[in-house]
Structure formats: C-alpha cells, structure tokens
N, C-alpha and C positions, 0 to 999 in steps of 0.2 A: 815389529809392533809389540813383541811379546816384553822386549830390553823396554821398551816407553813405557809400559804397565807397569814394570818392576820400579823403573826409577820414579816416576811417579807417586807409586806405593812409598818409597822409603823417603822421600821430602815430605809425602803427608803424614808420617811418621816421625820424621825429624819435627814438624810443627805440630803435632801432639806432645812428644816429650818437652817443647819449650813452652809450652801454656800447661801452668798451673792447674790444679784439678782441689776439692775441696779436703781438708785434713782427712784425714782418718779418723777416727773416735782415741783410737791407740795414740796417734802422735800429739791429738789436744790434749787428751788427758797428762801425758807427760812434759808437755810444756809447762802446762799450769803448775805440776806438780814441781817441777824446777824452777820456780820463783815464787819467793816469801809472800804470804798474803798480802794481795794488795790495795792499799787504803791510799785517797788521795782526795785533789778534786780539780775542777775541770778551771784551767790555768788562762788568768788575761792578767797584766801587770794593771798596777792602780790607776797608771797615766796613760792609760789605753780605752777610746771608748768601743773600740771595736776591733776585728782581726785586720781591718787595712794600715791604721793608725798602730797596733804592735807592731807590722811586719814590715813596713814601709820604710829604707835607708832615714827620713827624715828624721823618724821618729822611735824609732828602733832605739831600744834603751836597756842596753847589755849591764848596764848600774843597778838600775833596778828591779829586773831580772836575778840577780844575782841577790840583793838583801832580801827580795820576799818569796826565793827559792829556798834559803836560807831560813826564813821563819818556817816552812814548810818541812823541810830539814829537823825541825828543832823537836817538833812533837811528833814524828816518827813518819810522815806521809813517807809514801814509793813511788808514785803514780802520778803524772800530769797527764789531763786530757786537753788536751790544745788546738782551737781552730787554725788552719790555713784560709787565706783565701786567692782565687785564681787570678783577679787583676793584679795583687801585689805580683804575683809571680810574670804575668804577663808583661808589668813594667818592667822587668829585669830580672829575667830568669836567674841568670846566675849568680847577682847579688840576694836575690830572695836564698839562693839554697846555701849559700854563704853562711845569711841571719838563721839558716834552718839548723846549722852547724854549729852559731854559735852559741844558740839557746839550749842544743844538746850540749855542747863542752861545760854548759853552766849547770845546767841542771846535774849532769855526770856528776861534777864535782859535787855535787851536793845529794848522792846517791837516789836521786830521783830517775826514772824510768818517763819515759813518754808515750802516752799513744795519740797521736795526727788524726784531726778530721779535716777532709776534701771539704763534702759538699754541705750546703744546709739551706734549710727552708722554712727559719723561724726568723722574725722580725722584719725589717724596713726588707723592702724589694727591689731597690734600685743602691746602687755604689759608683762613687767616684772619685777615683784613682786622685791621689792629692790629700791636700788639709780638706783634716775631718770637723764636722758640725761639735759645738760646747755640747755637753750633754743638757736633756730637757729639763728643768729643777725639777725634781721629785718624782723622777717618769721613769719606773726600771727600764731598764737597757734601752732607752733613748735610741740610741745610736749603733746597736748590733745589726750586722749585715746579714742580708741573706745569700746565697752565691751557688747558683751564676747568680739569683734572682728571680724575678715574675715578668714580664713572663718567657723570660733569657732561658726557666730550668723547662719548657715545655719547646720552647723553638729553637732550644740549641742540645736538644739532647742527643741529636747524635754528631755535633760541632766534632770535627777532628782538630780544634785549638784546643778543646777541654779536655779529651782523649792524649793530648800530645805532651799537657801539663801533667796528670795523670799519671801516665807513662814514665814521664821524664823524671818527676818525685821520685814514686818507686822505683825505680832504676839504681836513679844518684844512692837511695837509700837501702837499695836492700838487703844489705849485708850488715847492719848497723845495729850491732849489738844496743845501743843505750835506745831504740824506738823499741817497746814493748808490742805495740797491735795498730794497725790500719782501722779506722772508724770511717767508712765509706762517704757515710751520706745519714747528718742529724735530722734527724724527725721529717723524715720523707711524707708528704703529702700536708704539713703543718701549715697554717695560713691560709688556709681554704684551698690548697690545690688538691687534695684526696690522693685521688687515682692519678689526677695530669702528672703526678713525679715517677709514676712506674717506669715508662722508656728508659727516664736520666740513669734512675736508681736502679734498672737490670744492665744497662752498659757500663755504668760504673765499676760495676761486677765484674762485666766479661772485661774490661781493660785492665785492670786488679791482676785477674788471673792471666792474661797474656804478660801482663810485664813480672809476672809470681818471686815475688818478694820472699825473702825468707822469713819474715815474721807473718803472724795471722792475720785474716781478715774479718770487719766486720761491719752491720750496721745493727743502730740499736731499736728493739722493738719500743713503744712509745704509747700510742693509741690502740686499745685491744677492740676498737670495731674496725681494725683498719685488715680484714681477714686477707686482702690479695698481697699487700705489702707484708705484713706480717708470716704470713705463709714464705714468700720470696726470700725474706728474710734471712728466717730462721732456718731456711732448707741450705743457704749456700753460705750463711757465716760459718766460720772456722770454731770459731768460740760465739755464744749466745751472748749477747750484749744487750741490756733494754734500761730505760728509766722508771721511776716510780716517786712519787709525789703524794700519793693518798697515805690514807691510814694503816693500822700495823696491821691487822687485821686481812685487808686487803692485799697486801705486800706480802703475808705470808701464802696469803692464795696463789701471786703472778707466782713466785718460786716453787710453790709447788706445779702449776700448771709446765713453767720451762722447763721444770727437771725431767719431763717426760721427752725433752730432747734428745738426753742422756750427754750431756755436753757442759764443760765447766761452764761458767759464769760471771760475769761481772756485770753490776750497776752502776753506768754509767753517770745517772744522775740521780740525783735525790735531794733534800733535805731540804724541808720549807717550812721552817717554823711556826707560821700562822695556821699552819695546817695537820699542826702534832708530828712533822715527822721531822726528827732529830739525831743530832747523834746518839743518846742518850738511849732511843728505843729502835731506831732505824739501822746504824750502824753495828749496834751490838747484837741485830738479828745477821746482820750481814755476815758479821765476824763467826755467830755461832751455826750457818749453813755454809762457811767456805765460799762467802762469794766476793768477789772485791767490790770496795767500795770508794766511789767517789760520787761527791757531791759537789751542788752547785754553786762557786762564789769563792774566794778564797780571802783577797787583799781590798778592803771599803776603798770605790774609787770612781774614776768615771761611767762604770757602766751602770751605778745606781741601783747595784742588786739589794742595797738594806732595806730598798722600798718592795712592796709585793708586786706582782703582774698586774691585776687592776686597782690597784690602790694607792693611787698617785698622791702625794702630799704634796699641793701648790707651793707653800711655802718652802717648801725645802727642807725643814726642820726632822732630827732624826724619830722615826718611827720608833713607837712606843716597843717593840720586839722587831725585831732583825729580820727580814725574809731569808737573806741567803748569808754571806759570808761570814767567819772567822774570826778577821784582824784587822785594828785601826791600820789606817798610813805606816804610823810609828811603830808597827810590832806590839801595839798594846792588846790582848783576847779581848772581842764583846766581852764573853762569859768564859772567865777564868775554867768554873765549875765543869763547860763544855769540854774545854782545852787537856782540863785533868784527864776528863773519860775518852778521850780521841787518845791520849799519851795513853792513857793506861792499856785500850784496847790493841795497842799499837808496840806495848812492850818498853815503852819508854820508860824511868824511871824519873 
C-alpha cells in the first residue's frame, strides 16, 4: 500500500512539473527587458475582411502579407497582434498551422515579432467556414468574427474540440522564437455577454498553462467595470495587457492604476482618432512609461476601420478623419506628419 502512495505521489508530481504555473515577476521583468520596445499594431492584410478569410487555404495571401509587412517594416513597427480563428483551424488543422508558419517566415523576414490571439468576443457572433460576405459599404468591420461566438463562447466553454485546438497551437508553437506573447481571449464579456465569458476565459487559462508554452501569456484588460474579469485577468497574465481608447488624461490614470501590478506592460490597443487619441499624444506617452504599443488598424481595406464604430457612412465615401489605420492599399501614409512621429518614436531615420 505504502509503494501505491509513493507512486502516486510522484505521477502527481510529474503532472505538476508539466503544467505551467504563472511567471515570476523576476522572469517577466527580464523578458521584457530582452526585447526592444515594442511598437506596432494589431495586423489583418487589406484583402481580408475577417480572421476566416486571412486564414483560409482559399484565401490565404502570402503576397500580400509580405508588401504590407514590409510597409510596417519601413517605419520601424516590431510587433504584430494577429487574430486566429478555430474553424479555420478546425477545417484543417495542419494546413492552418502551415499558413501559421508561413505568416511568421514573412513577418521574420521583415523583423517583425508576433503575438496570437485565440478567442474573441467582439462583433458578428455567428461564422461560416467558406467565402466570406463583401464588406457593408461604410460599416466599420462589417464582417469581423467573433469565436467560438454567441452563444457557441457560453455552451461550449468547456468543449474539448476548443481545448484540443488550444493545446494543439501551443504545442506546434512553443518553442518558436519569432511569436513574442499568447493573447488568450479579446475583450472577454464584449457584446453583451459580461460575466457569460468567465468559464471560456478561466479554461482558456488552465489549457494555456497545461500545454505551457515557452513564450508569455495573456489577456487584455478592456472594460474597467468589468471587476470579476479584470481581477481574473490581471492575477494570471504573465505580462499585463489591456486596451485604451479615451483620452490622455485618462490613459495616464489606467497606467498608473496597472503599474500597481508591479508587471511590464503592453497596450494592446489604442488609437481612434476621432476621439484624440493618436500617435502623436498616445504613443509618445507609451514610448515615455516603457510600455508597448500597438494600435488599432494598419493597411485601408476590407474591414472598413477608416470608418468609426458607430459612425457609418452609407455612401461609402472616405471619412473626413480616419478612425483607425495608417496606410492606403498602395503604401501611400493617411498622414505623412503621423508617419514622421511613429518613425521618429521608433528610432527610424
């Protein structure tokens, strides 16, 4: 009886030491400290209206991946944050993790760093595997997926096909120098589900840590009434992740509120022009607390981000100021004057 206790003891000890446990403060802080600040912003190609239609064999477009990595490249970015989504992967796993290989080979070349997001819970709530719908004339991001979806992220949060996709990423990838950070699950409870995303958004977690990847993990705070998520959050990221949208003012308050994490930092999202927050005063607060920054939008295309969230232009015609992105199609800057200060903050000459 006594030999069963023992053995027992040491398989439940083997399956501790293979599940992940959360950074140290010592090992986040020296990760960070080993890679150049980092500046970017959250990456879909121009001919993509959503994560199905990048990631899909169909549609999948390693050409243009490469010329508007390339513009990105140009003015100093590091950093792409880039949706996954699970049906692509579901139609074919191992041609998804293929196109997941070959968007890092491209970006590599073009010293760009990536960090992956799994789940998310903003926009349409239903997807289907296949050609994707024209984007809506003047409708920001028309066509961005949510995944699993509504109400897929409540009745399938403890699905072991999600868990197995999950698992199966981080696995193929964990050793893979050119993915900077794991971004769990985009704006948990966004769309009116609140609390319904807590299940998905704390398994997500523990699958994370069971298949423990050598790069960090995280998800980004977003809503600061959302105190159960937010709490969950910020207690089992590796590194603190969050978005910000308002004013400067108020954005110096979030930073100072996270810095009580005691944990680097990066802003995942930002920058909405109609709303004052830009490179020009948003970025350069980023640059001067050390925290990365990436913003929302990169390449004008089908996801319609030069239009605002509710401010749809029926006609179609371009919006008097820009909500989100960058760069025309052609590599032309909206605003040169922008381009300067992103290069400059960025060390570019």
């Amino acid at each position: 009886m006594k030999r069963i206790f023992v053995l027992l003891a040491f398989a439940a000890s083997l399956t501790l030491a293979a599940q992940g446990q959360k950074w140290t403060k010592e090992k986040a802080d020296k990760w960070y400290a080993d890679h150049k600040w980092m500046s970017g912003a959250n990456f879909i190609p121009s001919n993509a209206i959503n994560q199905l239609e990048m990631w899909q064999e169909a549609t999948f477009s390693p050409d243009v991946l490469d010329k508007e990595l390339g513009y990105a490249q140009g003015i100093g970015f590091n950093t792409m944050r880039v949706f996954l989504h699970s049906l692509a992967y579901k139609a074919d796993p191992k041609g998804f993790k293929k196109r997941m290989d070959k968007y890092l080979e491209i970006a590599d070349k073009h010293g760009i760093s990536t960090m992956f997001v799994f789940f998310d819970d903003c926009w349409n709530p239903t997807a289907t595997i296949g050609k994707q719908p024209e984007p809506k004339v003047g409708v920001h991001n028309s066509g961005w997926l949510q995944d699993p979806g509504f109400p897929a992220s409540v009745d399938r949060a403890n699905d072991k096909e999600l868990e197995a996709y999950v698992k199966d990423i981080l696995t193929a990838f964990s050793k893979d120098k050119r993915i900077l950070l794991w971004d769990l699950y985009n704006e948990p409870g966004n769309s009116g589900k609140g609390i319904k995303s807590a299940e998905l958004l704390k398994n997500v977690f523990k699958w994370a840590r069971e298949a423990n990847p050598s790069q960090p993990i995280s998800a980004g705070l977003w809503n600061w009434g959302f105190n159960e998520h937010n709490t969950f959050q910020a207690q089992n990221s590796d590194i603190i992740t969050y978005h910000f949208y308002e004013d400067l003012d108020g954005h110096q308050r979030v930073i100072n509120l996270l810095k009580t994490h005691d944990r680097p930092m990066i802003c995942t999202e930002y920058m909405a022009r109609t709303k004052n927050n830009s490179f020009y005063n948003h970025m350069s607060l980023l640059k001067k607390e050390n925290i990365g920054a990436i913003n929302w939008g990169f390449v004008a295309g089908k996801t319609n981000t030069i239009f605002a969230w509710d401010t749809p232009i029926p006609t179609g015609g371009e919006p008097d100021i820009w909500f989100h992105d960058i760069f025309r199609n052609d590599g032309t800057p909206y605003r040169q004057d922008e381009v300067n200060v992103i290069k400059k903050l960025n060390g570019v000459k």
